[in-house]
C-alpha positions in Angstrom: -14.1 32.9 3.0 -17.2 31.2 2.0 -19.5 32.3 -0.8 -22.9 31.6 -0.3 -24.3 29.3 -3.0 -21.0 27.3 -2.9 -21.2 27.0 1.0 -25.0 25.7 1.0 -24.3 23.4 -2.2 -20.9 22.1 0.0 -22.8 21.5 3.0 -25.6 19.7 1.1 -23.6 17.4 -0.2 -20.9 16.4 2.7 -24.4 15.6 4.5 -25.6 13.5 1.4 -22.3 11.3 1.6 -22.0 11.3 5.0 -25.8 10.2 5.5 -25.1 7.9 2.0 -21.5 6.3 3.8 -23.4 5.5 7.4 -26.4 4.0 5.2 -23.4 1.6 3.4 -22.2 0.7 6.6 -24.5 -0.6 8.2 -26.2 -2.5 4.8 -22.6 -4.0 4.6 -22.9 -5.8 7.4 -26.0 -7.7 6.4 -23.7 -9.1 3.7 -22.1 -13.1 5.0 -18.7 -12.6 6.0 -16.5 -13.8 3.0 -18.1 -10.8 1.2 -18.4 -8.4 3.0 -15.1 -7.1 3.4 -14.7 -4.9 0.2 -18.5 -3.2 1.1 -17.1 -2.5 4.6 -13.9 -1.2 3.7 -15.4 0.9 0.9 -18.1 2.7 3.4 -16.2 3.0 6.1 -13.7 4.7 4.2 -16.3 7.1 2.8 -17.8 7.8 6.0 -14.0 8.9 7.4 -13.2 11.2 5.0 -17.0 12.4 4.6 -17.7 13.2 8.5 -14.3 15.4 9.0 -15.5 17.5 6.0 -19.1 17.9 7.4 -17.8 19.1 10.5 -15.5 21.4 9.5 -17.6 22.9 7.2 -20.5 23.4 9.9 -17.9 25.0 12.0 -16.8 27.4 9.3 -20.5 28.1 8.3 -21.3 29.0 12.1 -17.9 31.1 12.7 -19.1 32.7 9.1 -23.2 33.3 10.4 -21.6 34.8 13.9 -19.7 37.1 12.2 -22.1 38.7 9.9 -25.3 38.0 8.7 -25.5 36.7 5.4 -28.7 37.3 2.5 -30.8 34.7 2.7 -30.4 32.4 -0.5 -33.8 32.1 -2.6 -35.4 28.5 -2.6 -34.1 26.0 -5.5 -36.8 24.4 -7.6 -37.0 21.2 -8.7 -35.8 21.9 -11.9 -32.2 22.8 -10.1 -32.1 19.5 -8.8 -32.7 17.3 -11.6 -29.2 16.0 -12.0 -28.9 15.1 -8.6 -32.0 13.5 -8.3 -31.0 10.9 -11.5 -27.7 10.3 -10.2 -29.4 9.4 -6.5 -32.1 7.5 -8.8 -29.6 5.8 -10.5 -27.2 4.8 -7.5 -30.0 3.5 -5.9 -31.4 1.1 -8.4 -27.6 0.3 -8.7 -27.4 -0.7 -5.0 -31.0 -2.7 -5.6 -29.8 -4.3 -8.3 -26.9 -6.0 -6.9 -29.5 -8.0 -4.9 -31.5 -8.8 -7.6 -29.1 -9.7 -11.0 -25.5 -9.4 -8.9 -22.6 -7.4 -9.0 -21.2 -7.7 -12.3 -24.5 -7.3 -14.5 -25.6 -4.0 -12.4 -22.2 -2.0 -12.3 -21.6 -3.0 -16.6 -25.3 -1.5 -16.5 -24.6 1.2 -14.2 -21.2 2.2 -15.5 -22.1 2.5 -18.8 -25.4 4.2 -18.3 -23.9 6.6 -16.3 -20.9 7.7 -18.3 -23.3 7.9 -21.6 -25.4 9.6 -20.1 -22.3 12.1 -18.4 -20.4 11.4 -21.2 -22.3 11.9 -24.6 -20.1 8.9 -26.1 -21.2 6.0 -27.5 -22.8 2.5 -26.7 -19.3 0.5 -27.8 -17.0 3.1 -26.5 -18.1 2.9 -22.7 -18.8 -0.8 -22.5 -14.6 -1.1 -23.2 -13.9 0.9 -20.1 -16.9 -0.9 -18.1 -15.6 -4.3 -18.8 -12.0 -3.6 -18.6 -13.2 -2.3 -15.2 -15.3 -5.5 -14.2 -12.2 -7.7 -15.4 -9.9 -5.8 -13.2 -12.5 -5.8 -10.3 -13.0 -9.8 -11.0 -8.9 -10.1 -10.9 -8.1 -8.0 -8.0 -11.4 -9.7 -5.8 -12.2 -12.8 -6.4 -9.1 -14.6 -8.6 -6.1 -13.0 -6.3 -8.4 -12.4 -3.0 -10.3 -15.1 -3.5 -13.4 -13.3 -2.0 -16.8 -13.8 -3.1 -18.8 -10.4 -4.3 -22.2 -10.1 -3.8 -24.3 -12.2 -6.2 -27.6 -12.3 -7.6 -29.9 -14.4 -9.8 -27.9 -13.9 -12.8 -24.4 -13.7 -11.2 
């Protein structure tokens, strides 16, 4: 059974990353072919396991709302959504700043901003992760794959 708060905050969010996946998809395919593949993979895989949890969980919310009639939840303020406004804030300059200074610069940025901010660590401690990331990222795509990742004026 489905608590209330949970169910809303659930339902929210499958919606968010299923809106988020479709919104991928279709920017992946502006991308030129030779690198595009990883984009496409990556939101179309997000969209397939998003969508099956949005529907199921509209079809347990409207079994649970036939069945009895639930308190109405008081409205959220701002305040309540402040974390998931920055991380949305933050994805989004991520995704703009691939255009702008390429793949590489804006995920070290991104990665590390992100888990000092999640993270309360320091500057040199999440830039080892972050670039053992991009180096394993650069590897895997473009030294073994040989597929080009979006670039940008710096990269």
């Amino acid at each position: 059974m489905m608590k209330g708060r949970a169910s809303t905050k659930d339902l929210q969010f499958y919606a968010f990353a299923s809106v988020l996946s479709l919104v991928m998809t279709i920017q992946s395919f502006r991308y030129n072919l030779e690198s595009s593949q990883f984009p496409r993979f990556l939101s179309l895989c997000m969209l397939a396991l998003s969508l099956p949890c949005l529907v199921k969980h509209i079809g347990a919310r409207l079994k649970q709302n036939s069945e009895s009639a639930a308190p109405a939840e008081k409205m959220k303020s701002w305040r309540d959504y402040k974390v998931v406004a920055f991380v949305f804030a933050a994805s989004a300059a991520y995704i703009a700043g691939i255009a702008y200074v390429g793949y590489f610069v804006s995920t070290l940025v991104f990665l590390a901003g992100m888990m000092r901010c999640f993270g309360k660590h320091k500057w040199w401690i999440v830039l080892g992760p972050s670039i053992g990331f991009l180096g394993v990222v650069y590897a895997l795509f473009v030294y073994f794959l040989e597929l080009r990742l979006p670039e940008g004026l710096l990269f």
